[in-house]
C-alpha positions in Angstrom: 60.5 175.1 33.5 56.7 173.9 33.6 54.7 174.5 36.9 51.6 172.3 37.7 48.9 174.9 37.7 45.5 174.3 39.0 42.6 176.9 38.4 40.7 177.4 41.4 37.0 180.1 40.4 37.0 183.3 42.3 34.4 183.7 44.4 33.4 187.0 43.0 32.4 185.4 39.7 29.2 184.7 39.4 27.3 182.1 37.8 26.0 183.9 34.5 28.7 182.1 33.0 27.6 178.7 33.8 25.3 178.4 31.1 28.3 178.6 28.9 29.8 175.7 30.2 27.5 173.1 28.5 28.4 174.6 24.6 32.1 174.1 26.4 32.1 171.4 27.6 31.0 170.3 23.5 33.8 171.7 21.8 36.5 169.7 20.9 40.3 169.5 21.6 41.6 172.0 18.6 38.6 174.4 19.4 39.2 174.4 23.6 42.8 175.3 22.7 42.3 177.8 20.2 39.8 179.2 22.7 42.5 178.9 25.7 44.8 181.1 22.9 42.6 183.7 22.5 41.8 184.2 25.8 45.0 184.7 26.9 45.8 187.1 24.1 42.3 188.8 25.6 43.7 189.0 29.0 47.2 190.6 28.0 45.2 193.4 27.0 42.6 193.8 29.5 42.2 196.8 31.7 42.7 195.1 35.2 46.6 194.8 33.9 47.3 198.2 33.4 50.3 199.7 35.7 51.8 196.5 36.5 55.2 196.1 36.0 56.7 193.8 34.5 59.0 192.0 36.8 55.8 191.3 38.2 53.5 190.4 35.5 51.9 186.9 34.4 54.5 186.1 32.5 57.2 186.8 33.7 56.2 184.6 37.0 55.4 182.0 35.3 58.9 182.1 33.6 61.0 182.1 36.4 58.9 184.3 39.3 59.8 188.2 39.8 63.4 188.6 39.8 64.6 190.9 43.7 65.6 194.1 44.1 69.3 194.8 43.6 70.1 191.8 42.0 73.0 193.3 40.3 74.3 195.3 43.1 74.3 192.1 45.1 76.2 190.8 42.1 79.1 193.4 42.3 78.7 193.1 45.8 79.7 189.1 46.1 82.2 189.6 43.0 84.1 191.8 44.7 84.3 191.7 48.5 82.8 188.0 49.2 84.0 185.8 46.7 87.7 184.3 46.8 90.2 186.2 44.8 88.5 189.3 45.3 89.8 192.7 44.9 88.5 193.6 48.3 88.0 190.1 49.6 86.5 190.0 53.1 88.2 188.0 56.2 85.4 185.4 56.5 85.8 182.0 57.2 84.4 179.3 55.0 81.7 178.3 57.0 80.0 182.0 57.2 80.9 182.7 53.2 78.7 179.6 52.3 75.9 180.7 54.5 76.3 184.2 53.2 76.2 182.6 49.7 73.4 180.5 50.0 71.1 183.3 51.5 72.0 185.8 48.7 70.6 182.9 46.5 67.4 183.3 48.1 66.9 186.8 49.1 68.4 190.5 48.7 67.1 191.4 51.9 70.3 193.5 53.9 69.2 190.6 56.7 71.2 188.3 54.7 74.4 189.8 55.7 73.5 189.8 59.4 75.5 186.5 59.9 78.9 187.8 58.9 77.7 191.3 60.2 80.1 190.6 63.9 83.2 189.3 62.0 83.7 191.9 59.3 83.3 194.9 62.4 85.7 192.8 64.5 88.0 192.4 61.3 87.6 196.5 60.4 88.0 197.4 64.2 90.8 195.2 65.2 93.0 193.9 62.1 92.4 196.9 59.4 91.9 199.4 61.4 95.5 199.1 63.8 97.3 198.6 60.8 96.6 201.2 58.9 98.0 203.3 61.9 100.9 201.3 62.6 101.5 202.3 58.7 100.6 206.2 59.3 103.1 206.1 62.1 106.1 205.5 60.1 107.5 208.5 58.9 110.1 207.3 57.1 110.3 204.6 54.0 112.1 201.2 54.6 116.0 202.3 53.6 115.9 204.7 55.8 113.9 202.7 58.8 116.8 199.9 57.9 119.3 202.5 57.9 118.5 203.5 61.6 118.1 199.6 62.9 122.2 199.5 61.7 122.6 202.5 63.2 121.3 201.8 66.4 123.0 198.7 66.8 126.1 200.0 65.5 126.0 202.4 69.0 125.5 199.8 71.3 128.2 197.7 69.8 130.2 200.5 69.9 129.4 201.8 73.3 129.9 197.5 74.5 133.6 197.5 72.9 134.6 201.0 74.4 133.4 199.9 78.0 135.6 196.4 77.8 138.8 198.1 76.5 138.3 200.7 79.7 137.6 197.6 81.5 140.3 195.8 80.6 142.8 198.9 81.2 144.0 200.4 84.7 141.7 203.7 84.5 139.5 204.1 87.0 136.0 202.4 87.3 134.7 206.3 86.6 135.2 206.0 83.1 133.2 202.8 82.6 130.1 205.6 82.3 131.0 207.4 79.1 129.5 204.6 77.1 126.1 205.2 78.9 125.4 208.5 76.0 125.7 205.7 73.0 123.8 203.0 74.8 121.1 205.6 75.0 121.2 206.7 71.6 121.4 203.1 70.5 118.6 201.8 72.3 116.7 204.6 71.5 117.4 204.6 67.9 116.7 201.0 67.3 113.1 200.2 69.5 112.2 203.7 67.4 112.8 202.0 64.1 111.5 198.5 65.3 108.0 200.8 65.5 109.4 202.2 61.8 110.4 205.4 63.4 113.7 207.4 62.5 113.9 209.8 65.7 116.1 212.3 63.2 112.8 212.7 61.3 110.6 212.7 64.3 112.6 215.4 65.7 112.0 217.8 63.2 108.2 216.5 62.9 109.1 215.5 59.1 108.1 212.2 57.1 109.5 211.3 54.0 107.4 211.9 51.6 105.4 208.5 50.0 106.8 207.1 46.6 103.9 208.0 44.9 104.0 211.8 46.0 107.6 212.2 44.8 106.4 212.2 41.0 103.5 214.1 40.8 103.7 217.5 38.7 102.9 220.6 40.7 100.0 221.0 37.9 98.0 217.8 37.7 98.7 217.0 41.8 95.3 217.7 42.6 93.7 216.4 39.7 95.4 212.9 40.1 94.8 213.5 44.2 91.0 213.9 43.1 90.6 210.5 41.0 92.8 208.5 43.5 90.1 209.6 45.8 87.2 209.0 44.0 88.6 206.0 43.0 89.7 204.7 46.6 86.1 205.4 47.5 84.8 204.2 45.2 82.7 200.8 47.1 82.6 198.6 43.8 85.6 200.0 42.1 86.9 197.0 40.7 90.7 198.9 40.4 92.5 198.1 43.4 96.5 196.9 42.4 99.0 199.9 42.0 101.2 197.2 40.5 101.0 199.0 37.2 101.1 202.7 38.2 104.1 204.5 36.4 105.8 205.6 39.8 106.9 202.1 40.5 109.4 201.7 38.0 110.6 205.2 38.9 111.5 205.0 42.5 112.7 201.3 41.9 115.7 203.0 40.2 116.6 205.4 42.8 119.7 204.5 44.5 119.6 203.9 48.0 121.0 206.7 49.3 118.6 208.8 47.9 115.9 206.8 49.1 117.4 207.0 52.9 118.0 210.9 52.1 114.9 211.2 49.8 112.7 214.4 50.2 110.7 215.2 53.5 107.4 216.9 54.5 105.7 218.1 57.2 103.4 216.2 59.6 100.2 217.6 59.4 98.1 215.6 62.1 98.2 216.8 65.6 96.8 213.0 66.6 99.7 211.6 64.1 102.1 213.9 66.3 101.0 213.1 69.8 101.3 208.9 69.0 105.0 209.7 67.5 105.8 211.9 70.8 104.5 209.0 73.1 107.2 206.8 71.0 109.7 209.1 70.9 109.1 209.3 75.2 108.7 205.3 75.3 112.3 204.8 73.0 114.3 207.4 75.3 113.6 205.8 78.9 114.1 202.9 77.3 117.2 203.7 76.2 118.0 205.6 79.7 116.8 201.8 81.3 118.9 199.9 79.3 122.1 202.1 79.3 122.1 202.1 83.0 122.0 198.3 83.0 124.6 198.0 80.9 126.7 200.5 82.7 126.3 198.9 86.1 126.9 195.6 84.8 130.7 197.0 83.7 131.2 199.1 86.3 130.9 196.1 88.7 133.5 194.5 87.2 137.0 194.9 88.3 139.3 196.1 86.2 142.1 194.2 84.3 145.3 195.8 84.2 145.9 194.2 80.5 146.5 197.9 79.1 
């Protein structure tokens, strides 16, 4: 790249040098140039340069001008979180990730990412944040969260079919209510697993434990617990896919009834506890609401004689 320069005399200078100029001025094209040469080679050297770096030196701004802080950071930075494909690709609309894009070009200033500053918060707060504790919640894995949606409607089907052969009989209206115990534990069973709750589990304050705990060695657990960490925090890790970790193939070829039956921990988190408790309390009066709506609607019916 070639810049139009234009040399402009300091003020400071003073005219000593001005009788100089008409021997100069006489010199010829070769001789200006090799006196243009040597000066700069003088000036590389001179002590007025001394402890400049050199991003910032003569050179180097002529080249290109001084290259910003954290250029490669800023790199990493758009590689991995801003960019499209990336391993921890933000939630930003096209619109805001070619402004942030095009003022990155310019500047490494942190008041480049001001612009996209409100989205990614709102993204953390309310799309990252309340899914990663609808996940915590479930404390069991999907067979056995599956296993209790059959379940539970396998007890209201079962509670529906026992209160129309009892209304379809001659007994009395009175035993149109024994059903109600199954439509509670139906009901119960099935808005707990619709939140990915087994209320077996929850009642003994277990969790199954995650696929990825139930093949680590009692020796290196804490050493492969330490380098997951690190790892996961880690803000331009670029290793983010668990597609290839061994304990994959492992648990794929567990049956599933082991996985519905697999091994159980404790759960450690009071605040963990205390939302499962306030689903548990949710999925029983539920249950108690429902039951008693589907009681009343079979008691009011009269009864048939047929058996």
């Amino acid at each position: 790249m070639v810049y139009s320069l234009s040399y402009t005399r300091p003020p400071f200078m003073g005219s000593t040098r001005s009788s100089n100029s008409g021997s100069r001025a006489s010199l010829n094209g070769d001789e200006k140039q090799n006196s243009i040469n040597e000066s700069i080679k003088t000036s590389s050297s001179c002590s007025m340069c001394a402890g400049i770096p050199e991003p910032l030196s003569f050179d180097r701004i002529i080249k290109g001008g001084t290259c910003p802080p954290f250029r490669d950071e800023i790199q990493r930075v758009i590689g991995i979180y801003i960019a499209e494909g990336g391993s921890r690709e933000l939630n930003l609309s096209g619109r805001e990730r070619i402004a942030l894009l095009h003022a990155l070009e310019n500047t490494t200033h942190p008041s480049a990412f001001k612009n996209v500053l409100t989205s990614v918060e709102w993204s953390l707060r309310c799309q990252a944040h309340p899914n990663f504790i609808r996940w915590t919640i479930c404390n069991g894995n999907r067979p056995r969260v599956v296993f209790a949606r059959g379940l539970g409607v396998s007890l209201i089907a079962l509670g529906i079919l026992v209160d129309i052969l009892i209304t379809l009989s001659s007994a009395s209206r009175a035993w149109r209510v024994l059903p109600l115990l199954l439509y509670i534990l139906g009901i119960s069973t099935l808005i707990a697993a619709w939140k990915g709750m087994c209320v077996v589990l929850h009642g003994l304050h277990h969790r199954h434990l995650r696929p990825w705990e139930l093949f680590q060695d009692a020796e290196d657990a804490s050493v492969e617990t330490k380098g997951a960490a690190e790892r996961s925090m880690d803000s331009f890790d670029t290793y983010h896919s668990y597609e290839t970790e061994p304990w994959i193939a492992k648990y794929e070829k567990r049956n599933v009834v082991r996985k519905i039956f697999d091994r159980q921990t404790w759960v450690e988190e009071p605040a963990l506890r205390q939302i499962q408790d306030t689903i548990f309390l949710q999925a029983i009066l539920a249950g108690i609401v429902g039951g008693a709506i589907l009681t009343a609607i079979f008691v009011a019916v009269p009864k048939g004689n047929l058996i």
